[in-house]
N, C-alpha and C positions, 0 to 999 in steps of 0.2 A: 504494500500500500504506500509504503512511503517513498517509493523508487518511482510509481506512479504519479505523486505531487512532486518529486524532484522535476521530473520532465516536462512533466506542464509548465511548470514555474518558467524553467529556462527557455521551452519553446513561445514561452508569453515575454520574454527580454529577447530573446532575441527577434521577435517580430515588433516588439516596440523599437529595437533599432533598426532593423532591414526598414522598416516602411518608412520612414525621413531618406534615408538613404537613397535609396528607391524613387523619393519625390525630387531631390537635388539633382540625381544622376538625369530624369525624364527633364527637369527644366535648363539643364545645360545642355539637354540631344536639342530641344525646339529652340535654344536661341543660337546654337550652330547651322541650326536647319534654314532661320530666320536673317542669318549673317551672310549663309551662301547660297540664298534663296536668288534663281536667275531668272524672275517670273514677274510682269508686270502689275498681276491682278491679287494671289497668294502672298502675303506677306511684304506687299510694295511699301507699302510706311514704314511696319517695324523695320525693314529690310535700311533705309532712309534713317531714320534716327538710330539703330544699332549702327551705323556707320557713321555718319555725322555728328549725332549728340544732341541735335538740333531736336526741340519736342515738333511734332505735326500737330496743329489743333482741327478742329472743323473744316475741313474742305471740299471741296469739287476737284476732281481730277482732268485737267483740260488735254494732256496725252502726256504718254509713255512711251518713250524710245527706248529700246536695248540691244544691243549688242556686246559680243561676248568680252569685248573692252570697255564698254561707258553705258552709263545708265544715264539718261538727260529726262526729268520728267518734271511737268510743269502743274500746279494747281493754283486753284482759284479757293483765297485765303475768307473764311467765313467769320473776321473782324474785323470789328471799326472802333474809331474814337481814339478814348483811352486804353482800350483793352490793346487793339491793334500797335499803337507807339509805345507801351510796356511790351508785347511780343517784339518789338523790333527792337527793342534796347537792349534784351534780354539775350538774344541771341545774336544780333548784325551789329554789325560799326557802320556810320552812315558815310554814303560816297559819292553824294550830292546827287540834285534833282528828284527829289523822295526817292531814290533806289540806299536801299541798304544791301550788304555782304559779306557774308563771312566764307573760310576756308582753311582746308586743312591740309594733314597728309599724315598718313601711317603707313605703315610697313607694306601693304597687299594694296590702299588705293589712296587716289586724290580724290577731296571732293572740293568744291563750291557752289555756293548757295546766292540765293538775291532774292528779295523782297522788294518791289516797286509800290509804293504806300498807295503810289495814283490810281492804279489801275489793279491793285492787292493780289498781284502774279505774284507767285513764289515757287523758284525754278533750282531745282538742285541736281549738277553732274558729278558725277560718279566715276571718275576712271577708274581701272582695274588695272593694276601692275603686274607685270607677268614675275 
């Protein structure tokens, strides 16, 4: 009897640990999936701010270019006022004519980003470094 509650006990620790485990391992498989995701439709945002940093808020997608070196995808920004010039302070440096932008680089790509206040396009390229 008591060899029977030894077992249980530890088959109950060790599924208290397997399942965190289990949950960490499944959410670093989808944000690799999400990182090298080559698809305009399936993960195009997260896909966009796991590479930039840049949040997406509300928008309309006005197209998607891709090719197996540069992603170029344009949206149509769903803020105004205040809210819109805190998103654009928050992420862009301004580079006159209401266009702000920002830009990066890491190991695998370049991006850059622009936000036009006038007309609230917000256009981010993607190259891919071989």
């Amino acid at each position: 009897m008591k060899r029977n509650k030894t077992v249980r006990i530890l088959l109950i620790i060790a599924v208290i640990f397997a399942i965190p485990i289990l949950l960490m391992k499944g959410c670093q498989s989808l944000a690799k999936e999400i990182y090298w995701s080559m698809d305009c439709d399936q993960f195009n945002i997260d896909h966009i701010e796991l590479r930039t940093g840049i949040d997406i808020p509300k928008i309309t997608r006005n197209y998607c270019e891709l090719s197996p070196t540069q992603r170029k995808v344009s949206f149509q920004l769903h803020k105004s006022g205040k809210d819109k010039a805190q998103y654009a302070a928050t992420y862009f440096e301004y580079s006159g004519d209401h266009l702000f932008s920002a830009n990066g680089t890491r190991k695998d790509h370049q991006w850059f980003a622009t936000l036009d206040t006038t007309t609230n396009e917000l256009i981010f390229i993607i190259n891919y470094l071989p």
